[in-house]
N, C-alpha and C positions, 0 to 999 in steps of 0.2 A: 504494500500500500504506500502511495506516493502522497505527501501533504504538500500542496504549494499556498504558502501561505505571505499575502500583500499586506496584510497589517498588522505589526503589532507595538500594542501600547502595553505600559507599567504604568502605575501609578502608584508614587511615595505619598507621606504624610511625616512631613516634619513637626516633630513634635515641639511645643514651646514658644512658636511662634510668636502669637498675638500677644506673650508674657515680653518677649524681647520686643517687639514693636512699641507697646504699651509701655515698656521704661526705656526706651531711643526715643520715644515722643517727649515723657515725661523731660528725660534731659533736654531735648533740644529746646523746652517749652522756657525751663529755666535758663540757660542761656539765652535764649531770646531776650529775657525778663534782663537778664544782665548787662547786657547791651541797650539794650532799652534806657536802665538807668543811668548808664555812660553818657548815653546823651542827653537825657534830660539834663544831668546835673552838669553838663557846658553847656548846658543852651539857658541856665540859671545863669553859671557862673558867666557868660558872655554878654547878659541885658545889662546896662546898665541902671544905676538905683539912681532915682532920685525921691520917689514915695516909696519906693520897692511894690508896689503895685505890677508892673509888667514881671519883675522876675519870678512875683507868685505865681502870677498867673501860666505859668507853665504845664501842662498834661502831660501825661503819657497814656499811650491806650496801647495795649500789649496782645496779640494774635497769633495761634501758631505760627503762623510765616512770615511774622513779622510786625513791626509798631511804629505807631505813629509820635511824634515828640511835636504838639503845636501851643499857640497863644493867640488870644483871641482878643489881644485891650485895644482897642480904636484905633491907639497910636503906633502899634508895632510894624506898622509899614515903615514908618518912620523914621524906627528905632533902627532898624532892615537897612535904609538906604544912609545912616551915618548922620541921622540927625541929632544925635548927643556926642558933644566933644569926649566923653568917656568911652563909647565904642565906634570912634570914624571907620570903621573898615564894619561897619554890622554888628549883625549877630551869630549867620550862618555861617558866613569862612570860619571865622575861630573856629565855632562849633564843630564845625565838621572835621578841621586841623587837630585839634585835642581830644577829641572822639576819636578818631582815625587811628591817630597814635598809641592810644587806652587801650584801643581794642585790638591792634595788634599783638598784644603783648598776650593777649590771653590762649 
C-alpha cells in the first residue's frame, strides 16, 4: 500500500504565553510611565515662573504606546515662541534636549 500524502500540519501549544505577554506589557506599560515622567518634569523644569501658574499646569496622560506631556494656560503659545526673557529659546527645544538625554541613559 502506497500513501501519497500533500498535507501535512503539526500543531504546538506553547505553554505560558499570555503569562509572558501579560508581564512584557506590564513592563513596557511602566517604562512608558517612566519616560512619561522625564518629560513632564523638563517640560516643568523648562516654563518659566512668574505666578508659577503655567509650570502647574502641566499633564501627563500615559497609554500603552505611548503619552502625551501638554498645557493648556492661554498664554503658553507665548511662552513657546520666547516671550519670557527666562526661557528665549521656549519650552520644547530644552524639553526635548534634556528629555533626550535622561532617557538615553536608561
Amino acid at each position: 500500500m502506497h500513501w501519497l500524502t500533500r498535507h501535512l500540519k503539526m500543531k504546538l501549544e506553547v505553554l505560558g504565553v499570555d503569562d509572558a505577554l501579560q508581564f512584557i506589557g506590564k513592563e513596557i506599560e511602566e517604562q512608558v510611565d517612566v519616560v512619561a515622567q522625564i518629560y513632564h518634569e523638563e517640560a516643568q523644569r523648562s516654563t518659566p515662573i512668574k505666578s508659577g501658574r503655567a509650570r502647574r499646569a502641566w499633564n501627563k496622560d500615559v497609554q500603552r504606546q505611548g503619552f502625551t506631556v501638554d498645557n493648556n494656560v492661554p498664554y503658553i503659545g507665548r511662552l513657546e515662541e520666547g516671550y519670557s526673557k527666562q526661557a528665549p529659546r521656549g519650552i520644547t527645544g530644552p524639553t526635548l534636549r534634556r528629555a533626550n538625554r535622561r532617557t538615553s541613559r536608561l
